[in-house]
C-alpha positions in Angstrom: 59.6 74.8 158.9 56.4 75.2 157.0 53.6 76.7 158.1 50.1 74.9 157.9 48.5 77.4 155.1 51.8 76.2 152.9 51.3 72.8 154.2 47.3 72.7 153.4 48.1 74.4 149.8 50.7 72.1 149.0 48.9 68.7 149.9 45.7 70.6 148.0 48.0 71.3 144.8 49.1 67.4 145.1 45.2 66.5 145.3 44.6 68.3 142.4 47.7 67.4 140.3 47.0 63.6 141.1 43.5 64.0 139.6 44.5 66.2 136.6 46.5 63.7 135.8 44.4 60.7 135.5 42.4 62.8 133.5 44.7 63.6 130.9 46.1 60.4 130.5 43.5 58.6 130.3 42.8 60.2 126.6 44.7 58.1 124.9 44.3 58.3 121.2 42.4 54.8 121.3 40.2 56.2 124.2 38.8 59.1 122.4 38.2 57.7 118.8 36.0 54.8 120.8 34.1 56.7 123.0 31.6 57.5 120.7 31.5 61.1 122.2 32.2 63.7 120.1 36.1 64.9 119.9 37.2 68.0 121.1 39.8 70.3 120.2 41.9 72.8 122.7 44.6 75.1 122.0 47.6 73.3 122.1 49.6 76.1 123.7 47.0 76.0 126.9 47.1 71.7 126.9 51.3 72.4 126.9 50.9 74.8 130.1 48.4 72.5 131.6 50.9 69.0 131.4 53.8 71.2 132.9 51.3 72.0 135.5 50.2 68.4 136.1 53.8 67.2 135.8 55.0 68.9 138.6 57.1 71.4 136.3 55.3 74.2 136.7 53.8 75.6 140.3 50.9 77.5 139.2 47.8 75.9 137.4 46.7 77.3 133.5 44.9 80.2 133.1 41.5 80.2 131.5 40.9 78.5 128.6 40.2 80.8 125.7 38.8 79.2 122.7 37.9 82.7 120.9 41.0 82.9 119.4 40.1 80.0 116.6 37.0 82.4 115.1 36.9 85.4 113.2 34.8 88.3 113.7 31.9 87.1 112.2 31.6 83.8 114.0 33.7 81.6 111.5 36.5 79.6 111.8 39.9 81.0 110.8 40.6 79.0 107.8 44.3 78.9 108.8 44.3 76.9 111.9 46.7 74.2 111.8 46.9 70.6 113.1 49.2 67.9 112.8 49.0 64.9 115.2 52.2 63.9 113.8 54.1 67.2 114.3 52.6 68.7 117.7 55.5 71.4 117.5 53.4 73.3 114.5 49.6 72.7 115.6 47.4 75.0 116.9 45.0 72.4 118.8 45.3 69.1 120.2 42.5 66.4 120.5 40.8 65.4 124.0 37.7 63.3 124.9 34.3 64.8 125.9 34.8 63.6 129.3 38.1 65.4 129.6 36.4 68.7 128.0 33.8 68.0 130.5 36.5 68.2 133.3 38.1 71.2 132.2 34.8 73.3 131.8 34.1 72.0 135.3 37.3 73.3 136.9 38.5 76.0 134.4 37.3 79.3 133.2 36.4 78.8 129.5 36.2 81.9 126.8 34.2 81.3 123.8 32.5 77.9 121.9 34.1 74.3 122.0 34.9 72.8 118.7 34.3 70.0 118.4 34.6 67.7 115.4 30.9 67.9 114.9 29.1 71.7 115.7 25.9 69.9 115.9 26.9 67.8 119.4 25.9 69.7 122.7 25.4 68.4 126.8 21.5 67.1 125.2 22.7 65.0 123.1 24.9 62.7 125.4 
């Protein structure tokens, strides 16, 4: 038999899963190239962890999100980050919609500056 605290964390996990969900698939390719929001990147490695999560797979939800890793020292991009919709297996970053960014940086820790496809959008300009 479980006891409530389990019970209440469990049901709250579900809750969140459920909505995590419907987040992240609603950004289908389609969905973000029409939104005419500005299109975000994440590490690809954090969006993997956070689908298992979602999924059911895995029992604990992602980390923070730490975006610090794409710039060099002096505030550049690294020139070597790679993307490949077509091979997700050697990108470094996957694409999401603002309103899924905006979800994220609602409910997750973030480290460092969102890229976006365009440096110049920000919260003003929606």
């Amino acid at each position: 038999m479980y006891c409530p605290s389990y019970r209440q964390k469990n049901t709250s996990d579900k809750l969140r899963r459920r909505e995590e969900r419907i987040v992240r698939w609603r950004d289908s390719p389609h969905y973000i190239a029409t939104s005419g929001r500005p299109i975000c990147f994440i590490p690809t490695e954090w969006m993997n962890t956070w689908e298992q999560y979602i999924e059911g797979w895995q029992t604990d939800h992602p980390p923070m999100i730490d975006l610090r890793l794409w710039y060099l020292s002096n505030g550049y991009l690294r020139p070597n980050i790679a993307f490949n919709p077509f091979a997700p297996s050697t990108t470094d970053i996957t694409l999401i919609s603002w309103d899924t960014w905006a979800y994220l940086e609602n409910n997750y820790p973030i480290l460092g500056a969102l890229l976006t496809e365009s440096k110049s959008w920000n919260k003003t300009n929606l």
